[in-house]
N, C-alpha and C positions, 0 to 999 in steps of 0.2 A: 808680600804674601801673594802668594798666583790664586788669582780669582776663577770663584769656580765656576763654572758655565752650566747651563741647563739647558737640555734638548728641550725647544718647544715643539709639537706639531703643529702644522700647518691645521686649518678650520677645515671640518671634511667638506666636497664638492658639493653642491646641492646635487641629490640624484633624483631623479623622473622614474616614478612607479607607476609601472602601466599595468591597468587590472582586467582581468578578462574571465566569461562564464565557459570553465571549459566544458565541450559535448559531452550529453551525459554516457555513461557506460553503455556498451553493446549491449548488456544484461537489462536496461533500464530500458530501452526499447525494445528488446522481444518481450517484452514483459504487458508494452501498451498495446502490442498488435496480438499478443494472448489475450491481453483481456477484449479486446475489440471482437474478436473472432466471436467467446464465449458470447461475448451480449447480442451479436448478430445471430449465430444459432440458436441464441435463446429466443429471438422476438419474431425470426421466420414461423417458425410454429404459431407462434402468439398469434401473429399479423393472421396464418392461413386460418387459423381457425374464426378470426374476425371474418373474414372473407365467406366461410362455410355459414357462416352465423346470419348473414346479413341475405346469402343466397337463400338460406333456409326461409328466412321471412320472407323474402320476395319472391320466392317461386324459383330459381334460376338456379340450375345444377350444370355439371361438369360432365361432358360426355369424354374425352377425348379427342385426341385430332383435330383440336381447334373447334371442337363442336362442342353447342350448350344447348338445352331445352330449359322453357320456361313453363311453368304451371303454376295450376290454380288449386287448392284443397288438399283433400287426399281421397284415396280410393281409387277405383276401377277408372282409367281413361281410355281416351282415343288420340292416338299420333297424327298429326298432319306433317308429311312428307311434300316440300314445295318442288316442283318442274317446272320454274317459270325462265321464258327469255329462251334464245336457241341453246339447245342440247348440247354438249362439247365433248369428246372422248378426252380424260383426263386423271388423275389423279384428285388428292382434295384438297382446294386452296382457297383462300380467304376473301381473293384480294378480285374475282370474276363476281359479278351479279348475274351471270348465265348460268345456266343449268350445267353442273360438269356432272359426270357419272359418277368420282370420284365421291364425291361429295354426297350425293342422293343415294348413292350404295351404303356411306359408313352410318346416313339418319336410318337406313332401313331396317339395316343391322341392329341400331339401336332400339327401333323400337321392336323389333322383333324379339332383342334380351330382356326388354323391360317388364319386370314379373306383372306389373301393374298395368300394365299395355295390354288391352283386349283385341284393341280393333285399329287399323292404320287408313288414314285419309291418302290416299294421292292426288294433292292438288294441283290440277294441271291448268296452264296457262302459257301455252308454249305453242309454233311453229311449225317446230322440229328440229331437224339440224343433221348433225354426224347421223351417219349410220352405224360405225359401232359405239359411241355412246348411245344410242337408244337399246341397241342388243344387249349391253352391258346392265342398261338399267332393267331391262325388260327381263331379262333371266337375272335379277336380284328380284325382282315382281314374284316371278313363277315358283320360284322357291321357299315364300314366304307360308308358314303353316298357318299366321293368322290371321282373317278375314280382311280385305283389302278393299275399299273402296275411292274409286274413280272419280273426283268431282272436278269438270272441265268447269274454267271458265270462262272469258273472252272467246278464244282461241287455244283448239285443241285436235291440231291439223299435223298429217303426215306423221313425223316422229312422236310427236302430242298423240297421236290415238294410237301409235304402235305401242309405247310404253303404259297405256290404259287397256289394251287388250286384253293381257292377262290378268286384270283386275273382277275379284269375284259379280261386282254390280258398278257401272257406268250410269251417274247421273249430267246432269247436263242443262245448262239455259236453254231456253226455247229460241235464243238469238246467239247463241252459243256457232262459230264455224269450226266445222271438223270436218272429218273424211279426209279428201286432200290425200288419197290410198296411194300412192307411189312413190317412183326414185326418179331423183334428177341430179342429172350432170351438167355443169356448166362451163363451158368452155369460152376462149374469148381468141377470136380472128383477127389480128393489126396485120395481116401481111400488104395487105392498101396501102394503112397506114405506112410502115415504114420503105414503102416501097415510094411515095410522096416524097416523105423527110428524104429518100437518099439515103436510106443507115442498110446495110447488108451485115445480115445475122449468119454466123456463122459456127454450128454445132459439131464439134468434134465428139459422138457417140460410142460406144462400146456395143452397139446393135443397132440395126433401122428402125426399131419401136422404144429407143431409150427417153427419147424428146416426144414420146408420143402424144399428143395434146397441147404441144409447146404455140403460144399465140402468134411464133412468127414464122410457120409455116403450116402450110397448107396440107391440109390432112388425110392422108390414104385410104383407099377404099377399104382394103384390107385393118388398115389402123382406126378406121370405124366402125368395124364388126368388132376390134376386141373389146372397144369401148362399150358397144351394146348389148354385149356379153356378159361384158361384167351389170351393166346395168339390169340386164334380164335378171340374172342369179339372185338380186338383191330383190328386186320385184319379187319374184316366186317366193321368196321367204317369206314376205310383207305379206303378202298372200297367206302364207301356210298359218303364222301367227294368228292372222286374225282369226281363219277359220278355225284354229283350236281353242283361243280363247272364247270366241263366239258362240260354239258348237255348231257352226254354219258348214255348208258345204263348200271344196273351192270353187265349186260351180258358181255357187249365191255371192260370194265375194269377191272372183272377178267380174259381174254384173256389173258391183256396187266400185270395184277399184278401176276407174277410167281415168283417175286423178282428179278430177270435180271434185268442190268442193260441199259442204253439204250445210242446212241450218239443225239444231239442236232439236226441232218438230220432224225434218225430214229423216236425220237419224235413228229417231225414235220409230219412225213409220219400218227403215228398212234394218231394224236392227243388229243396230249398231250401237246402241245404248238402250238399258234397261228403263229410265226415267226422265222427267224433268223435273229438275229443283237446282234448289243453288244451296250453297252451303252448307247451309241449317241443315236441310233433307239431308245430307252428305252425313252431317254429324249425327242423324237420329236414326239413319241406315245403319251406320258402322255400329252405332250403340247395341242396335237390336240384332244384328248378325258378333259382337262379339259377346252379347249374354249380360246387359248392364241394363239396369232399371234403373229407370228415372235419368235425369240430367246426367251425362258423363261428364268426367273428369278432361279438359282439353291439356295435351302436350304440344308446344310446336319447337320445331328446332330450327337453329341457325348457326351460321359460321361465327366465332368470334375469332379477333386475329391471333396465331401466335407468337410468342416472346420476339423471336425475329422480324416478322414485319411489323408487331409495335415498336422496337427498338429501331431498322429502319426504314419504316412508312415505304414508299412506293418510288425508293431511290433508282431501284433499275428501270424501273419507266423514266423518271426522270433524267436519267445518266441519256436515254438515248438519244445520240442525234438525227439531225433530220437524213442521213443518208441508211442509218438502220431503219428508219420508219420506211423510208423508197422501197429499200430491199427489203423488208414483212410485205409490203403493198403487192411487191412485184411476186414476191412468191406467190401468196393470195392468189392474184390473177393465172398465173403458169401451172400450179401444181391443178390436177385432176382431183377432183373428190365428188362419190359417193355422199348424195344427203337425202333422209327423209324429211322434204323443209315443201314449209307451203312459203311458196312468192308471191304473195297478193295482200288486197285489202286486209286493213287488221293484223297484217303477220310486221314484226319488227326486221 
């Protein structure tokens, strides 16, 4: 009999299962950045209104432009507007502790919109500086409808009393320096120097007056009449200014504009200010000129930074090298400029 045979299979192989979390759907991820989205436009609000909540108890509002005021109460106030440190012709930035124009135009504006703003302080403790940052602040002065008062402190010379001129009352320390009525140009001479060292400078101009003021040559008779031309022109303003503000004659204020400087008693004598006091007076002036009984309300303002220079701090100063610093130094020195700036004791 033929025997029957049976197919056996072989035992299957051992096989290796390898297990893995596959990435979730495309749809499962727009799905966590839609909901991320919602919750962050939800809690912006949230947050700003925490922010509105907490200025509200502290006094500290939101002007704009990087500007804040801080107050105290409520009711009828007075603004103080700070001019401290040299005057700068500028726009308004966060990151100068000087006076830019930019800046002291956008606080004046302010309190000039502020319904609750009767009367505005201009606090001066200042120099001088540019001349057209003082023109700029000084016709933001002139145009103000409401009552303005002057309170010099330290120092409130040259640009410092232009920008007080148009202020309805000038009060002032009795050790208070001001006056300091003129314009000055400063120029600087190396042609010695470089003529020692062996360095010859050589200007290729587009006119004989294009390097005019340049420190490494020597100055023409002609190229210093035009310098003191322009210097005259700015003088005669400084002049005109004060005698409007003053109601003086220009007769009585070129007397007083020799460029000497003057103390807070001597001004008072040749008027040039209405009082002597310091602050307080300041604030009890303004009260009584803008129509507030009893204690006013104080507003002061200041820069705070914007989202960019918090985000990044003061990296372009940083970023610079020492050969960008050479070249600001050197322009500094070479370029001409118009200043109503006192250069003396007390002045920074």
């Amino acid at each position: 009999m033929e025997e029957e045979l049976t197919a056996v299979s072989p035992p299957p192989a051992a096989a290796t299962i390898l297990y893995h979390t596959p990435p979730p759907p495309a749809k499962e991820r727009t799905a966590l950045w839609l909901l991320l989205a919602v919750f962050t436009g939800f809690m912006l609000p949230v947050c700003a209104c925490g922010v509105l909540a907490v200025a509200g108890l502290t006094g500290i509002g939101v002007l704009g432009s990087g500007s804040a005021y801080t107050a105290s109460g409520i009711g009828d106030a007075v603004a103080v507007v700070r001019v401290e440190g040299t005057i700068l012709s500028g726009d308004n930035t966060n990151s100068s502790t000087d006076a830019v124009s930019g800046t002291v135009i956008s606080q004046l504006e302010a309190a000039a919109a502020g319904p609750t703003i009767k009367a505005i302080i201009l606090r001066v403790d200042s120099p001088g500086g540019s001349v057209t940052g003082s023109a700029q602040i000084w016709e933001a002065i002139s145009e103000m409808e409401k009552p303005v008062v002057a309170s010099m402190a330290g120092v409130a010379a040259s640009g410092g009393y232009y920008v007080s001129a148009p202020a309805d009352y000038i009060i002032a320390r009795p050790d208070t320096l001001t006056g300091r009525l003129g314009v000055i140009m400063t120029l600087y001479d190396a042609t010695e120097l470089i003529e020692k060292a062996g360095i010859k400078v050589i200007d290729i101009t587009s006119g004989e007056n294009k390097a005019i003021g340049s420190m490494f040559a020597e100055m023409t008779p002609e190229q210093r009449q035009i310098l003191e031309d322009l210097t005259t022109e700015s003088y005669t303003e400084f002049v005109r200014v004060i005698a409007e503000g003053r109601n003086m004659s220009e007769t009585d204020v070129l007397a007083l504009a020799d460029g000497r400087v003057y103390s807070g008693r001597q001004a008072l004598e040749n008027g040039l200010i209405d009082a002597l006091g310091d602050f307080d007076q300041a604030v009890q002036k303004a009260a009584e000129l803008g129509g507030i009984p009893g204690e006013p309300r104080i507003v002061e303002y200041e820069q705070m930074p914007s989202i960019a220079e918090f985000l990044t701090g003061f990296s372009t100063q940083l970023g610079k090298t020492e050969a960008d610093r050479a070249l600001e130094l050197f322009s500094e020195l070479t370029a001409p400029k118009l200043e109503y700036r006192y250069l003396g004791p007390g002045a920074e």
